[in-house]
C-alpha positions as CSV (number, residue, x, y, z in Angstrom):
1,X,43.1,-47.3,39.4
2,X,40.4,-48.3,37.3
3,X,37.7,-45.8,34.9
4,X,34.6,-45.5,36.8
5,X,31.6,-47.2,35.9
6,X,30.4,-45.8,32.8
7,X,26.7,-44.3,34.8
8,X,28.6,-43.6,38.2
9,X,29.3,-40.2,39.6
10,X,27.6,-36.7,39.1
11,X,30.0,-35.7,35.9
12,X,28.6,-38.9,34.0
13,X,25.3,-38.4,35.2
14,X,25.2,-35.1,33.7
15,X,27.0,-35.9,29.8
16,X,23.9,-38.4,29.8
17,X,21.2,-35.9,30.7
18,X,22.8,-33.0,28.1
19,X,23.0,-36.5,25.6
20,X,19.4,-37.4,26.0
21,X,18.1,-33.9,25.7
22,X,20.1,-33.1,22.9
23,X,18.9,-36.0,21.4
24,X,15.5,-35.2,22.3
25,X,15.5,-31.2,20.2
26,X,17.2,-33.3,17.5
27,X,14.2,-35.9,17.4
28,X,11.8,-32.9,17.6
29,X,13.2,-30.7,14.9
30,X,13.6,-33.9,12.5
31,X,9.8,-34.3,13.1
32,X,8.8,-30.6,12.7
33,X,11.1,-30.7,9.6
34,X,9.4,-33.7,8.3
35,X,6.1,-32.5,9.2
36,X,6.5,-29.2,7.5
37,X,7.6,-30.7,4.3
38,X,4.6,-32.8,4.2
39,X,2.6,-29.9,4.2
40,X,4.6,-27.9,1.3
41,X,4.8,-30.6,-0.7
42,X,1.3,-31.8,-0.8
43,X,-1.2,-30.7,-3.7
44,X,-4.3,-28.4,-2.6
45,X,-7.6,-29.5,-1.7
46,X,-9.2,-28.9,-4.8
47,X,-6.5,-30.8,-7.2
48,X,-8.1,-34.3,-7.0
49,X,-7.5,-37.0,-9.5
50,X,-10.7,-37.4,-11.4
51,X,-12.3,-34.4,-9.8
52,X,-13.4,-30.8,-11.7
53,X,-10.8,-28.5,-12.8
54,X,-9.9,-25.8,-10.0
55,X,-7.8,-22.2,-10.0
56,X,-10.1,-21.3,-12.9
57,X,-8.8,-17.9,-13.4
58,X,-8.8,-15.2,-16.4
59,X,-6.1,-12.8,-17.7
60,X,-6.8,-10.7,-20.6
61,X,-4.9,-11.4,-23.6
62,X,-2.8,-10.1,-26.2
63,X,-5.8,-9.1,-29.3
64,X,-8.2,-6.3,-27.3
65,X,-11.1,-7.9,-26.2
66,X,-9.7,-11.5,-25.6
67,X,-9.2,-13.6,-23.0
68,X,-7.1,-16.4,-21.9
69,X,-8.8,-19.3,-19.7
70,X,-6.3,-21.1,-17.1
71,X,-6.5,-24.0,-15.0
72,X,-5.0,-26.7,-12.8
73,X,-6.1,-30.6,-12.8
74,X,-4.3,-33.6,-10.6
75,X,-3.7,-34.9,-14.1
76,X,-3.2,-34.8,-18.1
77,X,-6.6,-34.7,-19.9
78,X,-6.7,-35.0,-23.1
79,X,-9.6,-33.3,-25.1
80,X,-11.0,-31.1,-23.0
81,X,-13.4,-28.2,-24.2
82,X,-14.7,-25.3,-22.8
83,X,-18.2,-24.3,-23.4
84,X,-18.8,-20.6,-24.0
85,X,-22.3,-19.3,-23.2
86,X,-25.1,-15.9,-23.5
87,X,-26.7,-17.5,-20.3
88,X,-26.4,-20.3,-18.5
89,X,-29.1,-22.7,-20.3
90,X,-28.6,-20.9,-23.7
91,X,-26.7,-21.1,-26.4
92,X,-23.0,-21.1,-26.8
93,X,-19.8,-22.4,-29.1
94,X,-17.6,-24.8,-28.0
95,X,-13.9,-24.0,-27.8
96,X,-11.6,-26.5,-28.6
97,X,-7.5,-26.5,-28.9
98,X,-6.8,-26.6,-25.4
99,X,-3.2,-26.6,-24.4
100,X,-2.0,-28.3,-21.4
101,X,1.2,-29.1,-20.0
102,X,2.9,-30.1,-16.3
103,X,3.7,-27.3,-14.1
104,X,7.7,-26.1,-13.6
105,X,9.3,-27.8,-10.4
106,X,12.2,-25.6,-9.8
107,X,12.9,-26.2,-6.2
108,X,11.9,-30.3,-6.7
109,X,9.3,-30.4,-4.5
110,X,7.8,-33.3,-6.0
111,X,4.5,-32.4,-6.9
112,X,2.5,-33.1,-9.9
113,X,0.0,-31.3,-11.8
114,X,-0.8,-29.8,-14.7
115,X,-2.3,-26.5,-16.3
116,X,-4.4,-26.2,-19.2
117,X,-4.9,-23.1,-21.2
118,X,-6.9,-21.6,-24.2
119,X,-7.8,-18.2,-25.8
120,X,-11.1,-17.4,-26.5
121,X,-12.4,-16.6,-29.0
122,X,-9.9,-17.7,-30.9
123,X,-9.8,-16.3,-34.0
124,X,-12.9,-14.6,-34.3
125,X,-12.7,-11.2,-31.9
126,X,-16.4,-9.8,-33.4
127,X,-18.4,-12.8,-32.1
128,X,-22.0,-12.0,-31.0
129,X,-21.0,-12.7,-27.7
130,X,-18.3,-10.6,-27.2
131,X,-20.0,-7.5,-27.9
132,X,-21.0,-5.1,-25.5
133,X,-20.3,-4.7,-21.7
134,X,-22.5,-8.1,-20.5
135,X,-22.5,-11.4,-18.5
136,X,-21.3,-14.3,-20.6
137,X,-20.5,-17.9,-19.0
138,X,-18.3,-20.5,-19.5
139,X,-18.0,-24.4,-18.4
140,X,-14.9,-27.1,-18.7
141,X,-16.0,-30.2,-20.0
142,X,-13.7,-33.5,-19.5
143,X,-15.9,-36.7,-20.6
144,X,-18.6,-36.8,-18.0
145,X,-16.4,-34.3,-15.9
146,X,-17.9,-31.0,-15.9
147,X,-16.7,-27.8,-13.7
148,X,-19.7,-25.5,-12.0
149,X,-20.9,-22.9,-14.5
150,X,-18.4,-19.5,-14.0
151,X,-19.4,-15.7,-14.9
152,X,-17.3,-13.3,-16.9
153,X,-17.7,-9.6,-18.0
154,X,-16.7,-8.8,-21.3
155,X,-15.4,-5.3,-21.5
156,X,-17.2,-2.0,-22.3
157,X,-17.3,0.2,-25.3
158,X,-16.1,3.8,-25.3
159,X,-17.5,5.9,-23.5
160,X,-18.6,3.6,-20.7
161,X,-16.5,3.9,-17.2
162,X,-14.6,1.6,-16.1
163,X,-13.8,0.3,-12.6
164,X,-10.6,-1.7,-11.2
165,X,-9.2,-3.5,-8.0
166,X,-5.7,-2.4,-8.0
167,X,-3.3,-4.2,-5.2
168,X,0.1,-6.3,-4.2
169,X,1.9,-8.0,-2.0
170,X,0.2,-11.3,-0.7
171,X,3.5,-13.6,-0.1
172,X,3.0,-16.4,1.9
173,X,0.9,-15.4,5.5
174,X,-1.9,-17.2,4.4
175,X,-4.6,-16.1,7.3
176,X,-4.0,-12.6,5.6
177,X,-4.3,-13.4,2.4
178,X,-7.2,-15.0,2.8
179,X,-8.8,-12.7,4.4
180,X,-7.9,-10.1,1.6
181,X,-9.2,-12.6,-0.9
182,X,-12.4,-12.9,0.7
183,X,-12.8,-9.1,0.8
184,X,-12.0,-8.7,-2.7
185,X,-15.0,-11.3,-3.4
186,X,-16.9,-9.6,-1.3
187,X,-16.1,-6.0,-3.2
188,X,-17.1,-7.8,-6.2
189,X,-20.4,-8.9,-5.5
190,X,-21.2,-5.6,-4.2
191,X,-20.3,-3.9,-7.5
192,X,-20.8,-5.9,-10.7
193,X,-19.1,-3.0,-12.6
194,X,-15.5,-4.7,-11.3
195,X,-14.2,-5.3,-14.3
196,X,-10.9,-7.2,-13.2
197,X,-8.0,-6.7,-10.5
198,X,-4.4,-5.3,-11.3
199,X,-2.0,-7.5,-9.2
200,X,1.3,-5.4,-8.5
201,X,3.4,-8.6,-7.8
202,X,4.6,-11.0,-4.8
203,X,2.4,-12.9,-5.3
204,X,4.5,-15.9,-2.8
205,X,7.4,-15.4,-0.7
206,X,9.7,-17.8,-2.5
207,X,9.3,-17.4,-6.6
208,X,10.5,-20.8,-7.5
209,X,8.5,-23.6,-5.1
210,X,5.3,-24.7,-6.3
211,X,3.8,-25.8,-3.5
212,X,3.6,-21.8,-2.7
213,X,2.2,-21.1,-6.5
214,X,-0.5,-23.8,-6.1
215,X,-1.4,-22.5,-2.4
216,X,-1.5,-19.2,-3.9
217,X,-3.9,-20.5,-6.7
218,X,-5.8,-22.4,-4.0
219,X,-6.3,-19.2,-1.8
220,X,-6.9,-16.3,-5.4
221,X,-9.7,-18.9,-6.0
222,X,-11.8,-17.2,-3.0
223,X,-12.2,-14.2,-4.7
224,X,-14.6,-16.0,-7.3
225,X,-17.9,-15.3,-6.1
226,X,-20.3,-17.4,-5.2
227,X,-22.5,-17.3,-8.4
228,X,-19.3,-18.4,-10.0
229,X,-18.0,-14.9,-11.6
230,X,-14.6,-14.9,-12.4
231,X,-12.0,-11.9,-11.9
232,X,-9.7,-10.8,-14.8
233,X,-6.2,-10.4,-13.5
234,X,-3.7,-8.3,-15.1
235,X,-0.4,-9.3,-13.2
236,X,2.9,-8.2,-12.4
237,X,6.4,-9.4,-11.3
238,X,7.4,-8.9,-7.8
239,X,11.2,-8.9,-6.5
240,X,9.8,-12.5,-5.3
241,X,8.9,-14.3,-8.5
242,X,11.9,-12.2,-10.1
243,X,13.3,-15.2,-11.2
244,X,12.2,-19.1,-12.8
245,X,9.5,-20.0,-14.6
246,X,6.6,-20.1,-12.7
247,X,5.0,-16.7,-13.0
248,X,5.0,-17.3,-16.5
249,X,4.0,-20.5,-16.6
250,X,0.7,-19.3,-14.2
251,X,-0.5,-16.5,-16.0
252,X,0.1,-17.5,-20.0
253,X,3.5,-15.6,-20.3
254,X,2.1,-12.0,-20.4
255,X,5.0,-10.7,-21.4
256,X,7.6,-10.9,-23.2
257,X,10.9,-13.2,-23.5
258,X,12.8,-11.0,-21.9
259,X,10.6,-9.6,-19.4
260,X,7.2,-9.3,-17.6
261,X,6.3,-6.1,-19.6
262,X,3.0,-5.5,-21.8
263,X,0.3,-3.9,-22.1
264,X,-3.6,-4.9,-22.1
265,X,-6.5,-2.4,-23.0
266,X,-9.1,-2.8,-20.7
267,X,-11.8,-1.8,-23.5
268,X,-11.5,0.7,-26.4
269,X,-10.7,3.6,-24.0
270,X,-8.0,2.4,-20.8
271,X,-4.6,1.2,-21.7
272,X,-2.7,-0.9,-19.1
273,X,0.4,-1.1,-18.8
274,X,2.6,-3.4,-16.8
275,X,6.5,-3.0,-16.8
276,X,9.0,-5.1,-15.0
277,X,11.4,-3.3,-12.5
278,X,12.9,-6.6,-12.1
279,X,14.9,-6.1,-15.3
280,X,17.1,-3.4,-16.6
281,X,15.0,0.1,-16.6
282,X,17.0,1.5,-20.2
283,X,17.2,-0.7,-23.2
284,X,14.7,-3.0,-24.7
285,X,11.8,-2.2,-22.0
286,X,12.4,2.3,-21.8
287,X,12.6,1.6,-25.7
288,X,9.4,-0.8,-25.7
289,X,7.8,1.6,-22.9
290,X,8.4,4.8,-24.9
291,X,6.7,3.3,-28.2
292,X,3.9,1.8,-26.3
293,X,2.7,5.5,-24.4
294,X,3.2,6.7,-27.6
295,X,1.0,4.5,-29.5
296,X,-1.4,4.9,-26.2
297,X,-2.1,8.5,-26.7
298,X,-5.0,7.2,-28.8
299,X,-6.6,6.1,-25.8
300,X,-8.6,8.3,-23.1
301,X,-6.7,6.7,-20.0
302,X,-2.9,5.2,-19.6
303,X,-1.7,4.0,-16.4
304,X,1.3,2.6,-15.4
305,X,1.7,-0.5,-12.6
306,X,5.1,-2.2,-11.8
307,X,6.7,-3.1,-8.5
308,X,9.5,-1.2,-7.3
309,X,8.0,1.9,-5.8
310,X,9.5,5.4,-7.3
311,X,8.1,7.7,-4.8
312,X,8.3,5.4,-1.3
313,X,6.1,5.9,2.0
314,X,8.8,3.9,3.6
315,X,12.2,3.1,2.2
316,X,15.0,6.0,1.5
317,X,13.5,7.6,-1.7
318,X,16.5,6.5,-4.7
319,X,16.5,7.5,-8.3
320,X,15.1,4.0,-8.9
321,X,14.2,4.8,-12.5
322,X,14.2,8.7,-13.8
323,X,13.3,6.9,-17.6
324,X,10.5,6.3,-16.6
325,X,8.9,8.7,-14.8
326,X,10.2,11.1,-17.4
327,X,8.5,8.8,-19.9
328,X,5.2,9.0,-18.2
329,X,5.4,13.0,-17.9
330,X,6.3,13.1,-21.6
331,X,3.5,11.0,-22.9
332,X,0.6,11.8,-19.8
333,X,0.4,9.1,-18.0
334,X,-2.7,9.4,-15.7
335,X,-2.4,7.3,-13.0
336,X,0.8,5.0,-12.0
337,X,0.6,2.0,-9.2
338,X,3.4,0.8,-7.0
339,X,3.7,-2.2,-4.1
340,X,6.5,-3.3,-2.6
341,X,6.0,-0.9,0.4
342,X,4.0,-3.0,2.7
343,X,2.0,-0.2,3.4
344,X,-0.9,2.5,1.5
345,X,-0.3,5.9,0.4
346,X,-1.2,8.4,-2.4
347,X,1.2,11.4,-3.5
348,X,0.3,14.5,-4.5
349,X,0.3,15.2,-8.2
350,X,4.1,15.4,-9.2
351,X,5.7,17.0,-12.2
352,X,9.8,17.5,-12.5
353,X,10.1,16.1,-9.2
354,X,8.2,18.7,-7.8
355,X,4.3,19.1,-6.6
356,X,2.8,20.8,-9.6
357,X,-1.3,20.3,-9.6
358,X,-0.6,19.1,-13.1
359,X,1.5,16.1,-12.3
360,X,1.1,12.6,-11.7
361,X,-0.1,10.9,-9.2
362,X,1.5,7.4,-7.3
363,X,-0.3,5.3,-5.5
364,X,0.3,1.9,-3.5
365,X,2.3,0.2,-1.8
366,X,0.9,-3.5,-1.2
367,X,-1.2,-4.6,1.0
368,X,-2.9,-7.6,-0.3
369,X,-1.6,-10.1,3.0
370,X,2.0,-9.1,3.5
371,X,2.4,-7.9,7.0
372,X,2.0,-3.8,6.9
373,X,4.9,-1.4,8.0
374,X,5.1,2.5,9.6
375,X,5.4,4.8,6.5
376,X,6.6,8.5,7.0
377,X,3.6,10.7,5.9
378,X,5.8,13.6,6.6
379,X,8.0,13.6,3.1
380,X,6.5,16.2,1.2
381,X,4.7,13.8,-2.1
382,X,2.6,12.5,1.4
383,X,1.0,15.4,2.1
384,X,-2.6,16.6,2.1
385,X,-4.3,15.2,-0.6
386,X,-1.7,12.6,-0.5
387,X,-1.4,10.7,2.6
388,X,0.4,7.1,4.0
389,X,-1.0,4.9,6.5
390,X,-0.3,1.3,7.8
391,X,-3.7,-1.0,6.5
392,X,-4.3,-4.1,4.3
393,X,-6.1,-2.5,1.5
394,X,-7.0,-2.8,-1.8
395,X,-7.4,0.4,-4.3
396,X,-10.8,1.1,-6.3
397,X,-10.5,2.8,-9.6
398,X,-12.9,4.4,-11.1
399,X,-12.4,6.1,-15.1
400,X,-15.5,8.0,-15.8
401,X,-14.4,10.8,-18.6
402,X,-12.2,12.9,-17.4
403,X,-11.0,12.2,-13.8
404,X,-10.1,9.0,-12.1
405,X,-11.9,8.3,-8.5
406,X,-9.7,6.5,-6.6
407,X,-10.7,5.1,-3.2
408,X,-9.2,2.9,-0.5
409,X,-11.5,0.0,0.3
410,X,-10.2,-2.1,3.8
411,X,-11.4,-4.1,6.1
412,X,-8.8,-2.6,8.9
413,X,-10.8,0.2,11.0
414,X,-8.5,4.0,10.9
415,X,-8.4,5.4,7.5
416,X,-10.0,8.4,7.7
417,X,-12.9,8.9,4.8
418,X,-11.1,12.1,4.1
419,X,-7.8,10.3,3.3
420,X,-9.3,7.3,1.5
421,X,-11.2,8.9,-1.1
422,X,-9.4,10.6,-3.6
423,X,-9.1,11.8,-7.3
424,X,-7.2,12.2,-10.5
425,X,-7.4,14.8,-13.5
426,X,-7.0,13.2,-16.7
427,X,-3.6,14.7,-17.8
428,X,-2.8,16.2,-21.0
């Protein structure tokens, strides 16, 4: 007795049917696939071939008072210059010696473009310009290429307050973290005494692809505003850009060789610094970290960001890092910033792992995009004036002489005004 015909009979009928729609989800996960890496692998917007230079950002370098100038361009371009001005028709310098090279591709995405990178000013840190707490301007200049004019605030002299943005976690939910960008701009142009944004790290979800570090660019590009004034950003490594060389290679190398640790004075009288809990806590950074508070005693204000939160709203508390926080009670620290919560909170002052009114105050934990958990305000370093609460939220610092004003600025309705507004006593 002969096979059936190959189409006759229910059994047959059926392998076909389970053939073609298997074929079918393969055809339309091949094409999502496909589609998905078309766009992740193709360069923002702004990164045109012949067009104006775009991410146009500032970090604040190395000498006090200095700054260092990035940007992205579809291409190399050879002698570029950057015109630094007192107004925007007025006089200015030109600097030359910028450095430019192709961005990392770790992950081989395939994409192609390059940053370019100078310090101004460059050898001379008493130029006219560079005095005082005023509006300066700078433009790129390629040939007949020429970026829009951008704004920058030089730093002020002692005795003058200060005010940050302090904030973390963007990753990769982009509607979020646009949204937080354009409410940073927005914060900005409010208050002109902004002086620049601490970033507390995650910048992307995966540390190594470019295509996220160039959307992120694309996207931190919104909180220019729109007379063109730039943001200083003083950034830190997040357990997502632990590794590779693209953190780095987007913000100048801040730190060091062996780690994303350094310190920036934000004018004669605040001392930043940035550690990375990425890397070992003891050794060559609690050695580095100990000789740096020292040196910043000098200094009216020290505070402390880094990633890894020491006194969590969310996760099981762990002794993450006792050499530090016994580093920043031996040498004062005034105020110390943590992310990697997903969340906002503020402890109460804490001294010996206790609540002592002349302790040290946390605060945090991200909320810059990535999607926001349920914190515990029970634990006891929550408490009233601490507090935790679930919001996308960035933190406003203001140093005045001898207390820190902090406040929680969000555009999420439910903090309570009570809760969001806070202070700090200068510590001894």
């Amino acid at each position: 007795m002969s096979d059936a015909a190959p189409f006759d009979g229910p059994a047959r009928g059926g392998s076909w049917k389970l053939r073609g729609l298997l074929l079918a989800m393969v055809v339309v996960v091949t094409a999502l696939t496909l589609w998905r890496w078309i766009a992740t692998t193709r360069l923002p917007e702004s990164v045109v071939a012949g067009g104006p230079p775009t991410h146009v950002r500032l970090v604040p370098g190395r000498i006090p008072g200095s700054f260092e100038l990035l940007w992205t361009t579809a291409e190399e371009r050879p002698d570029q210059k950057v015109w630094l001005k007192s107004s925007p028709d007025g006089p200015g310098f030109v600097v030359e010696g910028v450095e430019q090279k192709p961005f990392p591709d770790p992950a081989g995405s395939g994409l192609v473009a390059w940053r370019s990178r100078v310090v101004f000013p460059p050898d001379d840190p008493d130029s006219w310009w560079f005095e005082g707490e005023d509006d300066h301007w700078l433009e790129i200049v390629w040939g007949a290429v020429q970026s829009r004019a951008y704004r920058f605030r030089t730093f002020p002299s002692l005795g003058e307050p200060v005010t940050l943005l302090a904030g973390g976690d963007s990753l990769d939910e982009l509607g979020p973290r646009r949204r937080m960008n354009d409410f940073i701009r927005e914060q900005v142009e409010a208050d002109p005494a902004i002086l620049a944004f601490l970033h507390g790290g995650d910048f992307v979800r995966h540390g190594e692809r470019l295509d996220e570090w160039l959307d992120w660019l694309e996207d931190w590009d919104r909180t220019t505003t729109t007379d063109g004034r730039l943001l200083p950003i003083v950034p830190a490594r997040g357990n997502h850009e632990a590794t590779g060389p693209l953190f780095d290679f987007v913000f100048g190398r801040p730190g060091t060789t062996a780690g994303a640790w350094y310190e920036r004075s934000i004018g004669p009288s605040l001392s930043v610094v940035t550690l990375d809990s990425n890397r070992p806590v003891q050794g060559e950074q609690l050695d580095w970290l100990r000789a740096t508070l020292e040196a910043s005693r000098a200094r009216r204000w020290t505070i402390v960001q880094y990633h890894f939160e020491l006194w969590p709203a969310i996760r099981p508390r762990q002794e993450r890092a006792p050499d530090w926080i016994q580093a920043f009670e031996e040498f004062g620290v005034d105020l110390a910033i943590e992310c990697n919560g997903h969340c906002v909170k503020r402890t109460v002052p804490i001294l010996r792992g206790e609540r002592d009114p002349e302790g040290l105050v946390y605060i945090g934990e991200g909320g810059l995009g990535a999607k926001q958990r349920t914190p515990e305000p029970e634990r006891w370093w929550l408490q009233a004036p601490g507090f935790a609460a679930n919001a996308a939220h960035v933190w406003k610092l203001r140093f005045a002489a001898e207390s820190v004003d902090l406040e929680v600025l969000s555009p999420d309705s439910g903090l309570e005004s009570t809760a969001a507004r806070g202070s700090a006593p200068r510590r001894p």
